[in-house]
N, C-alpha and C positions, 0 to 999 in steps of 0.2 A: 504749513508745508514742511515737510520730512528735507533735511536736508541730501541730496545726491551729488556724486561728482563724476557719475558716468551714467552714458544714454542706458544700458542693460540696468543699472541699480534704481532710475528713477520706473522704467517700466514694471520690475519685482516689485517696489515698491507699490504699485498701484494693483499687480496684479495678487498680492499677497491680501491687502487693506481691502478693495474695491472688485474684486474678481469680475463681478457682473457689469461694471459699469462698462459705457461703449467706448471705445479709443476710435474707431473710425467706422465712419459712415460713408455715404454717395448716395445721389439722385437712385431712385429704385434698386437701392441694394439689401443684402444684408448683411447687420450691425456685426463689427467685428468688437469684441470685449478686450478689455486689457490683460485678461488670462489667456487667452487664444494669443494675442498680443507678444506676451509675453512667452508663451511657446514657440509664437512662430519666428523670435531673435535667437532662441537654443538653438532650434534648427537648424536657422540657415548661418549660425557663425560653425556649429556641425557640421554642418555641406561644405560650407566655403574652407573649410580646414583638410575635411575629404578631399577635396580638390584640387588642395596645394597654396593654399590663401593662406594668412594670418595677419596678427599684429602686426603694422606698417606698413602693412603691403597695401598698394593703391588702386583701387577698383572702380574703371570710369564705369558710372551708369548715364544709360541712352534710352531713356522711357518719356512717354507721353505724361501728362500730367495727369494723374491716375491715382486710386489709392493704393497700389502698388509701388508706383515711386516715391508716397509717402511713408509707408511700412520697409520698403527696401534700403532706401535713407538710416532711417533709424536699425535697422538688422544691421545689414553691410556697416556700417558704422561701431556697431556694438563689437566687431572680432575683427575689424579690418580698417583701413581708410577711405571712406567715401567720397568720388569725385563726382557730383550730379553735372552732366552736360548738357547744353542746348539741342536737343532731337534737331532742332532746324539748322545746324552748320550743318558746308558741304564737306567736302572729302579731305581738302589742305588743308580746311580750321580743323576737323578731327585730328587728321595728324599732328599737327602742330602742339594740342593740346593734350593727349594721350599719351606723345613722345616727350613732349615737356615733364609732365608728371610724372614718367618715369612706369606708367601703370602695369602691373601685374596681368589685368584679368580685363575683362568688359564683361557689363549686363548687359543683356537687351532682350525686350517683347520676342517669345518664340513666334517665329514666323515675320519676323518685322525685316523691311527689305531696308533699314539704312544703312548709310556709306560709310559709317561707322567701321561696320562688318569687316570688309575690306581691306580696310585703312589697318585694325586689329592683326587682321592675317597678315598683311606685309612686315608688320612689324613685331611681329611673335608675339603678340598678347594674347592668352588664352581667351576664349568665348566661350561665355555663360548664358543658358537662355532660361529666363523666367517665364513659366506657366500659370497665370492666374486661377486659383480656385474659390471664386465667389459665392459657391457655394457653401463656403465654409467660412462666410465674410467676407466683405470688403477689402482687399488688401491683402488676401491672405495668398501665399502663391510656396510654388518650389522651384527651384534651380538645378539645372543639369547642367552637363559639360565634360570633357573632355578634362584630366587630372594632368594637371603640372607633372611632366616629368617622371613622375611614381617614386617621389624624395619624399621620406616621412619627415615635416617639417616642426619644428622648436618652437615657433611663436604663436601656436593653436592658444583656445580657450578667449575667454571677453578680453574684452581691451580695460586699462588700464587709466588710474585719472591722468596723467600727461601721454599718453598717446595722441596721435592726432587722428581726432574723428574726421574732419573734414576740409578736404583740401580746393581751394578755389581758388581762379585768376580776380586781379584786380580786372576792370575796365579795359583796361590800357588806352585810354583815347587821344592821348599824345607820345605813346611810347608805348617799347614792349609790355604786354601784360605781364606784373609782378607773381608770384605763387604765393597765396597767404594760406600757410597751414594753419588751422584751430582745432586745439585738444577740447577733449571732455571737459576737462575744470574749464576751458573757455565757453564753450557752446552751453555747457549746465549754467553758470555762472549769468550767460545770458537769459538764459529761456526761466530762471529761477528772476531777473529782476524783472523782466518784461511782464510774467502773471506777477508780482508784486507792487508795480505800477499799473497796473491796469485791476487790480483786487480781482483776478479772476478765481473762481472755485467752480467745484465736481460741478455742479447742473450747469455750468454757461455752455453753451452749444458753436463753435465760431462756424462761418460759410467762408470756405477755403477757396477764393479764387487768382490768388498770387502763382505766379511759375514758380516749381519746384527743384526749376536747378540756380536758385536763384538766394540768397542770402535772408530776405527780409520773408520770402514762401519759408523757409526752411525752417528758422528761428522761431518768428514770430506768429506764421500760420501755422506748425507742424510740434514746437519742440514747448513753448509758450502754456498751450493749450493741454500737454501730457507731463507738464510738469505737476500740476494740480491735480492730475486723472480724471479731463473734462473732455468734451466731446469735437472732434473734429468732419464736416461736413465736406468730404471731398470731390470737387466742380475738376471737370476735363478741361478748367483754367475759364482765363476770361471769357465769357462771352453776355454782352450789353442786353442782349435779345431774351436770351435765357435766367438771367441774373432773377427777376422779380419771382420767377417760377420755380426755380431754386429755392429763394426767400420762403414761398408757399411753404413746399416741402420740409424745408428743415427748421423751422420757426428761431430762425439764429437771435444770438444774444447781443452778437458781434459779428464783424470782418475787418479785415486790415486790407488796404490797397494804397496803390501809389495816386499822385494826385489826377494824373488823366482818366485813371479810371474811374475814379470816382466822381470826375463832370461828366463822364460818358455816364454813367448812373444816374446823375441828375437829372440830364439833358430828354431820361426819358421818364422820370417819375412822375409826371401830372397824370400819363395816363396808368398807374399802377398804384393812386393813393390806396384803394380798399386794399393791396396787401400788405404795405408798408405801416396803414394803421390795425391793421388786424395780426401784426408780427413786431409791436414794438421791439425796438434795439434799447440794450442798455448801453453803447455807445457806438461810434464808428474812430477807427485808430486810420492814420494816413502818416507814411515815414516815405523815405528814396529820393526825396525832393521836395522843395517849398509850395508848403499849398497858397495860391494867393486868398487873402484872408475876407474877400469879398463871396469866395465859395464856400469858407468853412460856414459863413453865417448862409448862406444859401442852402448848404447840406442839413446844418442843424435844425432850421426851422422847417425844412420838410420831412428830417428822420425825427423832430420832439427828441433828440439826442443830444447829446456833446460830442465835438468830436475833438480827439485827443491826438494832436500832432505829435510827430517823433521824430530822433536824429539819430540816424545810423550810416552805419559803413562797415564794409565787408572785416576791413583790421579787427573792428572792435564786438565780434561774433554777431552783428546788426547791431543793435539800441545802446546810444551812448546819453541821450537827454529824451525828457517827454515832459509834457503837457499834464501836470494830473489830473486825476478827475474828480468833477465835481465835491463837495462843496472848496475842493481848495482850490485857489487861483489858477487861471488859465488866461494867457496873454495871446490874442491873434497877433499873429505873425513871429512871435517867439516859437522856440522850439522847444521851452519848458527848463526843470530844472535837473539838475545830472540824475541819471536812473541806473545805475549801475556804477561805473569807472568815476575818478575824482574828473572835475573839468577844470581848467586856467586857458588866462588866455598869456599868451608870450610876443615877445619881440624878437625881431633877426638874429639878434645876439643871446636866447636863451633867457632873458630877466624876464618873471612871473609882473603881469600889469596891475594894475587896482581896477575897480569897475570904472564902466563907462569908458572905459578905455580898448579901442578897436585893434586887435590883434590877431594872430595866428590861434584858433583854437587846437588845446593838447588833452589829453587822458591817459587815465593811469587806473589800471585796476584789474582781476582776474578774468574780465571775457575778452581780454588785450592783447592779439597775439603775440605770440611770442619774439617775432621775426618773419620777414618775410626768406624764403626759402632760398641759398647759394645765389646771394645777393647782399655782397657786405656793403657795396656804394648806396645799395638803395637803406638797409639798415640806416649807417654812419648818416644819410641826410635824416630819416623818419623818427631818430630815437636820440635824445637829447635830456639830459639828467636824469632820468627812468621818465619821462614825459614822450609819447607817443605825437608828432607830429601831424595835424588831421589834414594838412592841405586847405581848410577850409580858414575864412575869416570873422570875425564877430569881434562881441562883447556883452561882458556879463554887466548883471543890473547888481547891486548892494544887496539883493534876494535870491541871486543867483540861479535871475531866468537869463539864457543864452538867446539872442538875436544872431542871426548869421548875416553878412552880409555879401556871401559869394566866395564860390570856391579862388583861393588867389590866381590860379589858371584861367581862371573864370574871367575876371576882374577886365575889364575893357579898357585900354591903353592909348589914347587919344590925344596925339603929342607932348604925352607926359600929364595929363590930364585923368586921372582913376578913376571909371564910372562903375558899379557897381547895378550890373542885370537883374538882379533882382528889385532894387530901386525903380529900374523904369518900368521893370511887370508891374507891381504894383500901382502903378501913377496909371498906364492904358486899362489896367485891368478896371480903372472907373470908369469907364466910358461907357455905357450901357449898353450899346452894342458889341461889345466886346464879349466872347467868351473862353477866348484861350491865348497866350501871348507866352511868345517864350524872345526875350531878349538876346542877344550875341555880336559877338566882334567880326567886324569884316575888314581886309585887307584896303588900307588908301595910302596911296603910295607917296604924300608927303609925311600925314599924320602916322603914319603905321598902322592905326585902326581907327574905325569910328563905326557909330553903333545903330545895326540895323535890327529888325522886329520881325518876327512869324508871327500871325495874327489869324485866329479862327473868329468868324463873326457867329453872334447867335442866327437861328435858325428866322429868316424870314425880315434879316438887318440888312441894310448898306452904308456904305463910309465910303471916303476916298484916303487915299494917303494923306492930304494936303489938310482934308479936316481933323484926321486922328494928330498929324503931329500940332497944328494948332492948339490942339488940346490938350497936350502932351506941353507945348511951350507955356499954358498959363502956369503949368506945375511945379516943370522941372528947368535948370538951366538951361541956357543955350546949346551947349556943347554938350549935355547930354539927350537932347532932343534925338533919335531916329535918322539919321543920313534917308534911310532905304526905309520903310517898309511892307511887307510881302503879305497879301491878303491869299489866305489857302484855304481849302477843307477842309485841310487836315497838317497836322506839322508832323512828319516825320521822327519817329521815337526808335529808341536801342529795343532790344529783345524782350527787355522785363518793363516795357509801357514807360518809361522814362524818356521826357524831353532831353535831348542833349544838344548842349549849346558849344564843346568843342568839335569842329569841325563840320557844321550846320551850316557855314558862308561855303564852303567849298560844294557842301551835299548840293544847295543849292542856286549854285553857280554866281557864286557872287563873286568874281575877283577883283585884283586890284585894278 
């Protein structure tokens, strides 16, 4: 692999070396090449310069998951700042986050009626609208609009290795969302380890159904795959029903998803073995959250795959540890060994632990952002001897596979008493009627918290409360046993298919 340190050099690269090969595909389309590819990034950093755009200039995009917002991603990124936003906020979460970024410009689908739009005009951001031309491939499109102004602007032409390609919020699910900018050298720096963890080359094919305004769709499904100039298969996002028939079509090599979607994949493959063995995978990757490890052996022995767990967060451009593959070690329930950034684990006060020693997991290494954006308090807590603070907990082994044991937010506080959620999914997730669990803290008003369970059963199961926690007491301590738990259909997930466990006792009405 040619080293690059921006999104425009890695596409020349492919489109120079590989011209023919396909950079992007979809369900009944046709194949866009990485020559076409690569034309269509002159272009539209062209237009968007026409227009009154350049380097750092911040341009939200408002698109469906589409291979247009995968092509517009990497263009708008190549001569500008790319903000990919959730189509599905309403009118205040756009403003909020439009006016936050500061944004120059918006994209959006010609013809698309969101409140996006609106929200744009009150706040004098220019609108841009995209016209897809699939005829001319997947992905391939132009942009009109309305020209900033009519100022001949200074910061035209590609962007630059420290520019920032791409600007996204944290979460924020106990506090305002942070601004994490990541330049080129960050986001290359990623998508250059994630295909060298995963040995991907030119013929892998991956089936693209992660959200594209989403960190781990973006990196790992879009930038991953074009770092090698291999082929991306783009799906109009999840869907469970269509997944197998997708599979037919694109005979993928791979996909990446988070862990719910990949039990909702499970949960329907008995009746879809003839395509699953007539399209071997050469692996399945799973990052955004802990898979419990009673699935991964579920997934593997019905894909004949490995599937290769990973550790990421938006700070660290996605992937900061992974799972190798095969023939080298793979530990269930590890997260694997650092795949990019150095990893340590630390204490309150800064001092680097020895193994087997439970700490605050740190990183340090170029997919690391920089900083997070006019936000010194939030730096001065995150960044500590050039070690990037993760939020999260573990401990490394003497071979330096990482174990998580919960984000410290996370961490269940039960009169001083530290339970760790992911400990107890694992302990219910044995329960055979079990197929989905997501542990969390709920309000009691001596203890401060104690620790209740969302619990999906398998299809055609039943339980009571009184037998799962029985079950749950030959395992685990007393006081980590379940107060409460809540038998659903379904557990309520954030936007990009992730369980989330802050603020789950409120969602669903557990108070003190």
């Amino acid at each position: 692999m040619k080293k690059f340190t921006t999104l425009s050099e890695m596409i020349a690269i492919h489109a120079k070396d590989t011209p023919a090969a396909i950079a992007i595909t979809a369900p009944s389309a046709k194949p866009l090449t990485y020559l076409a590819l690569n034309v269509l990034v002159e272009n539209t950093v062209s237009a968007l310069n026409k227009l009154g755009v350049g380097r750092g200039d911040r341009v939200g995009i408002v698109l469906p998951n589409c291979p247009e917002m995968a092509t517009a991603f990497v263009a708008i990124a190549s001569g500008c700042t790319a903000a990919p936003l959730n189509m599905a906020y309403r009118a205040d979460e756009f403003e909020f986050y439009l006016g936050d970024l500061k944004a120059k410009a918006l994209v959006v689908a010609s013809g698309s009626d969101t409140p996006a739009r609106a929200v744009a005009a009150k706040l004098g951001i220019a609108i841009f609208e995209l016209t897809p031309h699939p005829e001319n491939g997947a992905g391939c499109f132009t942009l009109t609009g309305a020209a900033h102004s009519g100022k001949q602007i200074t910061n035209g032409g590609l962007a630059q290795t420290d520019d920032v390609a791409l600007i996204l919020h944290t979460s924020g699910t106990t506090s305002r969302p942070k601004i994490v900018p990541l330049t080129h050298r960050n986001v290359c720096a990623s998508a250059r380890n994630i295909s060298a963890t995963l040995k991907l080359k030119q013929e892998d094919r991956e089936l693209h159904v992660m959200p594209l305004f989403h960190i781990h769709g973006l990196i790992a499904g879009v930038l991953a795959p074009m770092a090698v100039g291999s082929q991306i298969f783009c799906t109009p996002g999840f869907n469970a029903l269509k997944f197998f028939g997708w599979m037919k079509e694109c005979k993928p090599t791979w996909y990446t998803a988070v862990p719910t979607m990949h039990q909702t994949i499970l949960s329907r493959a008995a009746g879809n073995m003839d395509v699953i063995e007539s399209n071997s995978l050469r692996f399945l990757r799973s990052s955004s959250s802990s898979m419990p490890t009673q699935v991964i052996a579920e997934l593997e022995k019905v894909f004949n795959a490995p599937l290769i767990e990973s550790y990421g967060m938006t700070e660290a451009a996605h992937q900061m540890a992974s799972n190798p593959l095969p023939p080298a070690k793979r530990i269930p329930g590890s997260v694997g060994i650092a795949a990019g950034p150095e990893i340590a684990i630390m204490d309150n006060d800064g001092k680097l632990l020895g193994s087997g020693v439970i700490g605050e997991v740190v990183i340090r290494g170029e997919n690391v952002t920089p900083g997070y954006e006019n936000n010194p308090k939030a730096n001065a807590e995150a960044f500590i001897n050039g070690w990037f603070r993760t939020g999260d907990q573990g401990s490394l082994t003497g071979d330096g596979y990482l174990t998580l044991t919960g984000r410290l937010k996370e961490i269940i506080n039960r009169g001083g008493e530290k339970i760790s959620p992911l400990e107890v999914d694992e302990v219910l997730m044995h329960h055979p009627a079990v197929m989905q669990v997501v542990t969390f803290a709920m309000p009691h008003e001596k203890l401060g918290e104690d620790v209740a369970a969302a619990v999906v059963l398998r299809e055609g199961q039943s339980l009571t409360e009184r037998e799962l926690r029985d079950f749950a007491a030959t395992k685990l301590a007393d006081f980590k046993v379940p107060r409460k738990i809540l038998f659903m259909a379904e557990i309520p997930k954030g936007a990009t298919g992730k369980l989330q466990r802050i603020g789950l006792a409120a969602k669903l009405g557990l108070g003190a």
